[in-house]
Structure formats: C-alpha cells, structure tokens
C-alpha positions in Angstrom: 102.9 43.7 153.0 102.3 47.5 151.9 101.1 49.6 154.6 102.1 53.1 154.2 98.8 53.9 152.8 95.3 53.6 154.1 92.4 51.6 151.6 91.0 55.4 149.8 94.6 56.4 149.6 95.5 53.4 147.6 92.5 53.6 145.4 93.8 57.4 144.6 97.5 55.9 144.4 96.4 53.1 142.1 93.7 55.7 139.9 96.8 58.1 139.5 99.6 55.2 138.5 97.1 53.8 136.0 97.5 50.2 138.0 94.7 47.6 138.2 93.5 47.4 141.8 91.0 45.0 143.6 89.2 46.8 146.6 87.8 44.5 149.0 84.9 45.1 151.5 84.2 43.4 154.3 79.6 43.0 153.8 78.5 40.8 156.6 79.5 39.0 159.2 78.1 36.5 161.7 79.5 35.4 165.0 83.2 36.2 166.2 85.3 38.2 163.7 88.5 40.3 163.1 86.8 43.3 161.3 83.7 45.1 161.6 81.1 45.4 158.1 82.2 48.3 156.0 86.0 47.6 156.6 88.1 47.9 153.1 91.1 47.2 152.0 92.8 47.5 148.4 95.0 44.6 146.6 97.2 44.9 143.7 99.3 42.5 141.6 102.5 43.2 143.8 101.2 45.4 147.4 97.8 45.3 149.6 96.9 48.6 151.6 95.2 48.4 154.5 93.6 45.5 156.5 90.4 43.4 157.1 92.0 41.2 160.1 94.9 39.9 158.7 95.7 36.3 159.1 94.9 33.5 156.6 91.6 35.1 155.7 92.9 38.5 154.5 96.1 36.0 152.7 93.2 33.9 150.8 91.5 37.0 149.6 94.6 38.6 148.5 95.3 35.5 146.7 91.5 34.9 145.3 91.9 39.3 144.5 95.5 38.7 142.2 94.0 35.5 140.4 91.2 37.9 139.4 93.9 40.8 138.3 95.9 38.2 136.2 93.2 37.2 134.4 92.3 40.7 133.5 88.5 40.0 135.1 87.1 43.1 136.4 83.7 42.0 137.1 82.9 42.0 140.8 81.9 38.8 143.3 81.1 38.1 146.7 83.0 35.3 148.6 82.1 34.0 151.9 84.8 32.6 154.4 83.8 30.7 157.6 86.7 31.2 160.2 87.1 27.6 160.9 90.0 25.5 161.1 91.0 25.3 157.3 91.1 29.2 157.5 93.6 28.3 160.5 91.4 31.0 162.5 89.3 30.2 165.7 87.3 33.3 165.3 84.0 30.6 164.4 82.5 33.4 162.9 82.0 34.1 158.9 82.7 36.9 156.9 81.2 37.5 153.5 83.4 40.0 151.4 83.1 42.0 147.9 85.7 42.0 145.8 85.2 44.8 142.9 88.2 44.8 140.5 89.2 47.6 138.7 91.5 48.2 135.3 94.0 50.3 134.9 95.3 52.3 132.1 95.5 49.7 129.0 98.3 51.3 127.6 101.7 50.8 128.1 104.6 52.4 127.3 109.1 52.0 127.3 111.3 54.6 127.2 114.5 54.1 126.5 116.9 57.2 127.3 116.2 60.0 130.2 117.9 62.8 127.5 116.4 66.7 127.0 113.5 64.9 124.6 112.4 61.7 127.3 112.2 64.5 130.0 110.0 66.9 127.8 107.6 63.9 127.0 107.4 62.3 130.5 105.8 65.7 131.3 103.4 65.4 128.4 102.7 61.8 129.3 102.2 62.2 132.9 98.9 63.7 132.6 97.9 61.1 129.9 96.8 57.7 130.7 99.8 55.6 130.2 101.9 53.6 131.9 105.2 54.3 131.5 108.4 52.9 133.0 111.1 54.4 132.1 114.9 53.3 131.4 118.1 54.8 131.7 121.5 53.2 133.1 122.2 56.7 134.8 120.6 57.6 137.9 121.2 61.5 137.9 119.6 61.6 134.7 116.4 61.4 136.2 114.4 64.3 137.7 113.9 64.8 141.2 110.0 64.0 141.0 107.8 62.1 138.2 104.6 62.0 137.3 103.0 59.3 139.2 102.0 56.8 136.6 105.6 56.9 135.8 108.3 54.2 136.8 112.3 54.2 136.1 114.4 51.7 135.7 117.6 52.5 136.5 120.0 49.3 135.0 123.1 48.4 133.3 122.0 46.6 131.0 119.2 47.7 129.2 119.5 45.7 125.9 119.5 43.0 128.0 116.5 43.7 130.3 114.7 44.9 126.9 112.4 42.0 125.7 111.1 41.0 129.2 110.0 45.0 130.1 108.5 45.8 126.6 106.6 42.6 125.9 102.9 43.7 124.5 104.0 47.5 124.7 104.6 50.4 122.7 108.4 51.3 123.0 110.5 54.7 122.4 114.0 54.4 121.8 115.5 58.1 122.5 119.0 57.5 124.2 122.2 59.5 123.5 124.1 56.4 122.3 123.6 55.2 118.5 125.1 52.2 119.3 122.7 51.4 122.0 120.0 52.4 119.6 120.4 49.6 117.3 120.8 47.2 119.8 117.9 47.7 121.6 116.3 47.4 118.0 117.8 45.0 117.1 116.8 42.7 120.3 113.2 43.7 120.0 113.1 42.9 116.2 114.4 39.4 117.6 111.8 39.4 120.1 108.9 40.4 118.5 106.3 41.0 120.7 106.5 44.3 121.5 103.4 46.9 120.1 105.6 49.1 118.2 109.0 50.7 118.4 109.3 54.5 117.7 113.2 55.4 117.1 114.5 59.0 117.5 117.1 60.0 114.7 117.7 61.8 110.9 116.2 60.4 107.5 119.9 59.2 106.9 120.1 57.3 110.8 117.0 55.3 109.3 118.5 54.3 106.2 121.9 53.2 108.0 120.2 51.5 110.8 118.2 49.9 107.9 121.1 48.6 105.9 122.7 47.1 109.1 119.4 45.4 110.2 119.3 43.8 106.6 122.6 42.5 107.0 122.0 40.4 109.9 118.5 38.9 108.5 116.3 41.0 109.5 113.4 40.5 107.0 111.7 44.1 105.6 108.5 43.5 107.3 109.9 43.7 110.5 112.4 46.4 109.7 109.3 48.3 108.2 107.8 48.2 111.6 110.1 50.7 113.1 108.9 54.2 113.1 112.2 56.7 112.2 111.8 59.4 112.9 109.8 59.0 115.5 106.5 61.6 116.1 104.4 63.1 113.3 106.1 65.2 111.0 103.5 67.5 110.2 104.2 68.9 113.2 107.0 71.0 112.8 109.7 72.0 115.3 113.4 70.3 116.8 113.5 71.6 120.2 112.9 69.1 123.2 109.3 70.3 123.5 108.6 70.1 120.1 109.7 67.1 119.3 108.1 65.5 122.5 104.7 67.6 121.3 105.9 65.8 117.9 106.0 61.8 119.6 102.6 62.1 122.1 100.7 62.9 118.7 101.8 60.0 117.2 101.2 57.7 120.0 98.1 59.4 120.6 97.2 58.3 116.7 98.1 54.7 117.3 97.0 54.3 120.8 93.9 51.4 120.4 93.9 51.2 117.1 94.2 48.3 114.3 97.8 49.8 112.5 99.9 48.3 109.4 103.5 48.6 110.0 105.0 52.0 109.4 108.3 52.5 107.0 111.6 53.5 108.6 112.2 55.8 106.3 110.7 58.2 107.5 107.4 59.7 109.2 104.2 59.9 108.1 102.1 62.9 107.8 98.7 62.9 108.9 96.7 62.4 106.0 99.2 59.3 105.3 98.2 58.1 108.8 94.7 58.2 108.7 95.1 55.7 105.8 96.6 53.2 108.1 94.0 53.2 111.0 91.0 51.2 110.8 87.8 52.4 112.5 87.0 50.4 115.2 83.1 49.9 114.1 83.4 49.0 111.0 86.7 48.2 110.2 87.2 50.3 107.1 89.9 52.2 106.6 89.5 56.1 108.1 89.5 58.6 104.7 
C-alpha cells in the first residue's frame, strides 16, 4: 500500500493529477474498534493513503471503494461492517463508513515525442485539466519536473505499447522520427478506438503519409480522421510555443464535443471548425 501521504494530502495529490479518488470516513462506531469516528483515508484505482485500522476491514472497503471507481459511480454510500469473524477481526465492534467518490479530469490525452514542441505544450497543458501521459523512448528527453497531472512513459517500443495506452483518448503524435510517425498511425488506424489522432508535420507530410496509408487499406474515412497539421491554423506562428499555443486551441475546440472526422490535408480554420461541432443542447450545428 501507498503511504507517503496522509488522507488531505492525497485528496490535493489526486485534485492536482486529475485522478478519480474515493475518500472514506470512518461515521460511527459501536463497541471495540481500530479507529476512532472522523478518521479518513483516500482510495484510488492503483494506491490508498492513509489508514482506518487496517486489516481485512480497511482491504474490503478498498475493494467495495475501486468497484465504485471502475464503474465510474460517483455517488456516495454508507456501508456498515461488523468486526466479526468473516471480517477475520475480533474487535466485536461495528464500524459504519462513507464512501464519497470523486471524478477526475474526463479528458485524456497521449503524447507521443518529448521534442522542443511536446515540452512547450506540457507546460500549456499542465495547468489545464487533462490527463496526460506522456511517451518517449529517451529518458533525458524529459524535464527534470512536470506538471503533476502529467505521467511519462519512458519505453522501447512505443508502437507497440500504442493501442493499449491510447484506448478512448485523444492522441498527439510529435516525435522527431517520420518513420515512427506513420507507424504509430498506422497501429491506431488499425486499432480504432482512440478519440482522435492530431499528427505534427507539412501539407506535403499529410499527403505522403496519406498515399502510404491508402496503399495498405486503409479506407478514407479513417485516414480522414487524422488531423495534419496538427493545431488551428488561424493561429499563426512555427516556433515551439507557437505551435504548442497552435495544438491546446484545437484540443481545447474538440475537447467534449460531438466532432466529424477532420481531413489530413490540412487544418481547419476556425470558422471551418465551428461547422463541425454540434452544440451540446440542441444538437445543431454551431454557425
């Protein structure tokens, strides 16, 4: 178990990463018990901070806590526990605890490639809420601190860790390898269930990656799905900054809404845009 931090540090951890978080607190008790009324502690899908008394109580809540975070229900309950034998505690007391689970940040994002660009958008992004893991196969690449709702993954083989990290999230493919680039496009166009794939390059690196795609199958409706160049391009600008200023505008745009599959060809202005975003009351088209 996690234990480096106390319960209201977690909650601040958990707040800042963006990560859904079940905080537990101990309401009544009757009898003999590990923990006094009032005690907290804070669960997560992979850590739990703090303690109510340990043992097999404190494992069955955990447990009761993560069925709650992987169904994505953030309601709240009570649960009572007698300490009795199938609790495998000899406390005889009861506890009665409230379990108030909290979302995180709903979107998720990929980055592919820790380059000049990556690094000036991570500290766009880091002040956003995102979650964002981030991929690179070298490790000095990366900056010496992130923002906190930031994760890398440092591996050797990100085409082939692709599908399983970006499943049901917005990706950004930005690496220094062209190669590499159409790979990873070319596995998450064979995946497909990834949000959307934003692809860093030129007007002609669309059209070739285009051709190539079409020559192994790909159909145009999934190639069409790949946004080249990546970021808005009323924007204007090709330094790092610029560009990142460029991509968090554009993800920004799509981020919750109901959007048709954007050309490779190029990128779409704003006014272009706004005619592919539905509004989310009455599911016109925004003018």
């Amino acid at each position: 178990m996690e234990r480096r931090l106390n319960w209201y540090q977690a909650v601040g951890h958990c707040e800042d990463k963006g990560e859904p978080y079940v905080l537990v607190t101990v309401l009544g008790v009757t009898g003999s018990v590990p923990r006094e009324p009032a005690t907290k502690m804070v669960v997560t899908g992979e850590h739990s901070y703090d303690t109510i008394g340990g043992g097999h109580l404190e494992y069955r809540i955990c447990q009761q806590a993560r069925e709650r975070l992987a169904k994505q229900d953030y309601t709240s309950e009570i649960a009572h526990f007698p300490l009795g034998a199938s609790l495998g505690q000899c406390c005889g007391g009861s506890v009665s605890v409230l379990l108030e689970a909290h979302p995180g940040c709903e979107q998720e994002l990929v980055i592919f490639g820790a380059g000049h660009v990556a690094k000036a958008l991570v500290t766009i992004l880091g002040d956003m809420p995102w979650r964002i893991t981030w991929v690179d196969e070298r490790a000095e690449q990366y900056p010496a601190s992130m923002p906190a709702n930031v994760r890398p993954h440092l591996t050797d083989d990100p085409v082939g860790d692709a599908p399983a990290l970006c499943s049901g999230k917005q990706v950004l493919i930005l690496t220094h390898n062209h190669q590499l680039d159409f790979d990873l496009c070319r596995t998450l166009l064979t995946s497909g269930d990834c949000a959307g794939i934003g692809l860093i390059g030129s007007d002609t690196k669309a059209e070739r990656f285009r051709k190539r795609l079409e020559h192994r199958g790909f159909e145009t409706g999934a190639i069409d799905s790949i946004r080249c160049p990546v970021g808005r391009s009323d924007i204007p600008g090709k330094r790092p900054m610029e560009v990142a200023v460029s991509i968090s505008a554009e993800l920004l745009s799509l981020a919750g809404e109901n959007t048709r599959a954007v050309p490779i060809r190029r990128g779409l202005d704003w006014k272009e845009l706004k005619g592919l975003i539905k509004n989310p009351e009455t599911g016109d088209m925004l003018e």
